[in-house]
Every structure is written in structure tokens, then in C-alpha cells.
N, C-alpha and C positions, 0 to 999 in steps of 0.2 A: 473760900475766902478769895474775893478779888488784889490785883495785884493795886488797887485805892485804900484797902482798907488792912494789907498785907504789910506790919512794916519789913520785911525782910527783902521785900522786891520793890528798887525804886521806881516810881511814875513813870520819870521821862525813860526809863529803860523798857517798859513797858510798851509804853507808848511808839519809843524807835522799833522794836521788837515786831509787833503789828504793822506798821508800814512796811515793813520791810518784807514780812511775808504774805503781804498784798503783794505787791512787788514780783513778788515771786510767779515766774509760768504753772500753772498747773501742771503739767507733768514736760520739765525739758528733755527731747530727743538726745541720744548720743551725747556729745563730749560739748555743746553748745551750739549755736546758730539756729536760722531758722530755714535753712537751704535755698535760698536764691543766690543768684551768682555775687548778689553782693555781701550775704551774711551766710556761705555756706554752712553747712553742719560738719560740727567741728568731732572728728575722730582720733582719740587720745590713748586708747585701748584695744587690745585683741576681743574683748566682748562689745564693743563698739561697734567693730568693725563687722561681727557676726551678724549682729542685730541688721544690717544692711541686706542682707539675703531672705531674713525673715520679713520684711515689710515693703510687698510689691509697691504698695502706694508712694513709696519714698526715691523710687529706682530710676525715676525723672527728676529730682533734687539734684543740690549741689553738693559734694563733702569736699573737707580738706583739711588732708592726712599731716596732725599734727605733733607724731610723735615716730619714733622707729620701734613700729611692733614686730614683735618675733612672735609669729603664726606656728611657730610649732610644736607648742604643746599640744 
């Protein structure tokens, strides 16, 4: 049952619903940006910050360290 013929789910919610996950990147890196020096990639987590060691491709990027992670667990 579509959410037109659905009355339990409204239209226009619907409708913003879809745009919105257009919208959306296909799969965002890390904590946000897209790593150039103007919109680095943005590092919020100690799995964040891992992920940087696994992805040579990215080791020329920009990041910026957005939060106080304790690395020792």
C-alpha cells in the first residue's frame, strides 16, 4: 500500500521523506565533510578516527578533530 492511498501516512510527509533522502550522500565518510581543506572530514569518534588507518585512499584528505576522543580503550 502506497503512502497516496495509505491513510495512516500523510502525503506531504511522504513526500518531504523522499527528498530528503535524495538528499542524502550515498554512503557519508567519518563524522562529515568531504575532505578538502575547505570542508574537511569531520572526526567525532574513536571508530572515526580508526577508520583513517584503514583507507590509504583518504591519507592525502583533510580531517578535523571535532571532539576529545580517549583512544584507550
Amino acid at each position: 500500500m502506497s503512502a497516496a492511498t495509505n491513510p495512516r501516512i500523510p502525503r506531504p510527509f511522504s513526500v518531504l521523506a523522499a527528498v530528503l533522502l535524495v538528499g542524502l550522500p550515498a554512503h557519508a565518510k567519518y563524522g562529515g565533510g568531504t575532505g578538502t581543506p575547505e570542508d574537511p572530514h569531520q572526526i567525532w569518534t574513536a571508530e572515526q578516527m580508526n577508520q583513517i588507518g584503514l583507507h590509504a585512499e583518504d591519507w592525502d584528505k583533510h580531517f578535523k578533530l571535532m571532539a576529545d576522543i580517549d583512544l584507550a580503550a
